[in-house]
N, C-alpha and C positions, 0 to 999 in steps of 0.2 A: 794389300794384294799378295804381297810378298808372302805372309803368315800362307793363305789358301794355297798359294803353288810349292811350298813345302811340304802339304802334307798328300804331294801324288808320288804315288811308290812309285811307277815310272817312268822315271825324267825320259827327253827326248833333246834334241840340238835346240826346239822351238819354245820349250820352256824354262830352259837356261838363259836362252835369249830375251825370253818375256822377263825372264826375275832382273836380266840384267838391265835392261830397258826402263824397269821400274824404277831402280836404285838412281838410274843416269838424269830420269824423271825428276828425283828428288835431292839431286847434286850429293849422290853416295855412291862417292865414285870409288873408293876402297873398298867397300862391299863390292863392285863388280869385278874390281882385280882379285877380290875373296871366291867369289862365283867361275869367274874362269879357271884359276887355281884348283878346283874343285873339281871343273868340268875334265881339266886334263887328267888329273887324279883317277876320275871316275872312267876314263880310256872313251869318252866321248869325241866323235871325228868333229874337227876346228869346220867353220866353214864362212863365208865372206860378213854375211851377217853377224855372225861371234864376233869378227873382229874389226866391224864398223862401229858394235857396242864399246868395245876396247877401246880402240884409237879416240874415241868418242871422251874416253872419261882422262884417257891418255894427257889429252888438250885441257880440260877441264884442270887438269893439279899440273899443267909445265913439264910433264913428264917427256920430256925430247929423245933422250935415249931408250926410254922402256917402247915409245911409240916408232922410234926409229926397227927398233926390234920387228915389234910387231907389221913393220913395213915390207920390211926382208921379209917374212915368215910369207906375206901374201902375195909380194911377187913370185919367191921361189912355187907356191901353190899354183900362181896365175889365176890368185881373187882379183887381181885388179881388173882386167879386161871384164871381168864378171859385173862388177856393178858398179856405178855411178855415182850411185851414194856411197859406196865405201871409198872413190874418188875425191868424193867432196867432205866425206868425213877425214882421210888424210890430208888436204888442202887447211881443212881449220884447224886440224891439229900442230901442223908445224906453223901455221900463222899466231897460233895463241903459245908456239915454244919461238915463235921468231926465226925460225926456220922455211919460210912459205915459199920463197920466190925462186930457188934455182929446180923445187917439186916442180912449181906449176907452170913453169916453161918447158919442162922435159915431158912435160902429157903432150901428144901430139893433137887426141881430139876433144876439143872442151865444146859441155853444152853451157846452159845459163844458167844452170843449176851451178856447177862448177866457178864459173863469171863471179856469178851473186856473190857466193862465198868468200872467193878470195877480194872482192871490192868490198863489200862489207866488212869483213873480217879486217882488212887493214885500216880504214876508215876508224874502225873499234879500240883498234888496237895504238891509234896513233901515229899511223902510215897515210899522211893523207897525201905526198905528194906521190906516195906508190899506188895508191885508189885513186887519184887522177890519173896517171897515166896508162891505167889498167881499165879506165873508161875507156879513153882513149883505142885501146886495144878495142873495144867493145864492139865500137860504133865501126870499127872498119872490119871486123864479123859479122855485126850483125846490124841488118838497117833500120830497126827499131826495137827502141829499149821499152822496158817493160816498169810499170810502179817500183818492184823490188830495186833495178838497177837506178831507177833516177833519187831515188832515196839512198843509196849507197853516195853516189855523186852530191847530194845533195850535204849532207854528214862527211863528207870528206872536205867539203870544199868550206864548209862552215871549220872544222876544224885546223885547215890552212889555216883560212884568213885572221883566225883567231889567234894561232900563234903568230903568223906575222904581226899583226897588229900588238901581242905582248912584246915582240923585241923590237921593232920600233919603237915603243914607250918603254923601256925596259925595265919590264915586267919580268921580262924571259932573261937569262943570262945563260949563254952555254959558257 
């Protein structure tokens, strides 16, 4: 797809976005930072979606500081009040650099989109007893959980018990 959206003489904010979408599609995530690069170059205006793509590939390579960056850049714009998913796209970014928990306390309004993420994401990541207590949070927002959240809970709590149960036998040695 990428070949066909090169060859329109002229680009726009929406098919920057498409090529970057592709790349994030096929875990090419340097080609997006080549694409943004590109975009600025070319005096294209940034806008929340460009850098939901960003943050997006950000998390994919650990990239903490480049994403921290690009966090600054979309508060000072005020992307963030703008969209949701680019809320939830910063949430998995600093959860996949290990950075997740003091962002998603300082968001005042979280949907379940936001939830999901950050239970999932640490459950993924090897935070199970932080995706327990982030159920926890859950259930006293919100009075029923959805398949996505009880599979979050579910993967979390399967990965407790599994470590507990390596250092009880020790499996595990910290």
């Amino acid at each position: 797809m990428e070949k066909e959206l090169e060859f329109i003489p002229e680009r726009n904010v929406v098919i920057w976005g498409a090529m970057m979408k592709v790349h994030l599609k096929f875990s090419n995530e340097f080609k997006v930072f080549e694409l943004f690069s590109e975009m600025r170059s070319s005096g294209f205006e940034l806008d929340p979606f460009t850098f939901e793509n960003l943050i997006r590939a950000c998390g994919n390579v650990s990239a903490g500081k480049e994403g921290r960056a690009c966090h600054g850049f979309c508060v000072k714009r005020n992307f963030i009040d703008y969209s949701m998913r680019l809320k939830a796209s910063l949430v998995d970014m600093y959860i996949k650099c290990g950075l997740a928990v003091k962002l998603f306390i300082e968001i005042p309004e979280k949907d379940v989109v936001l939830w999901t993420v950050m239970v999932a994401g640490c459950a993924k990541n090897g935070k199970s007893l932080e995706s327990i207590w982030l159920v926890q949070q859950i259930f006293e927002d919100f009075a029923t959980p959805n398949s996505v959240k009880l599979f979050g809970i579910l993967f979390a709590l399967i990965d407790a018990y599994s470590t507990k149960l390596g250092l009880e036998r020790n499996v595990i040695s910290w």
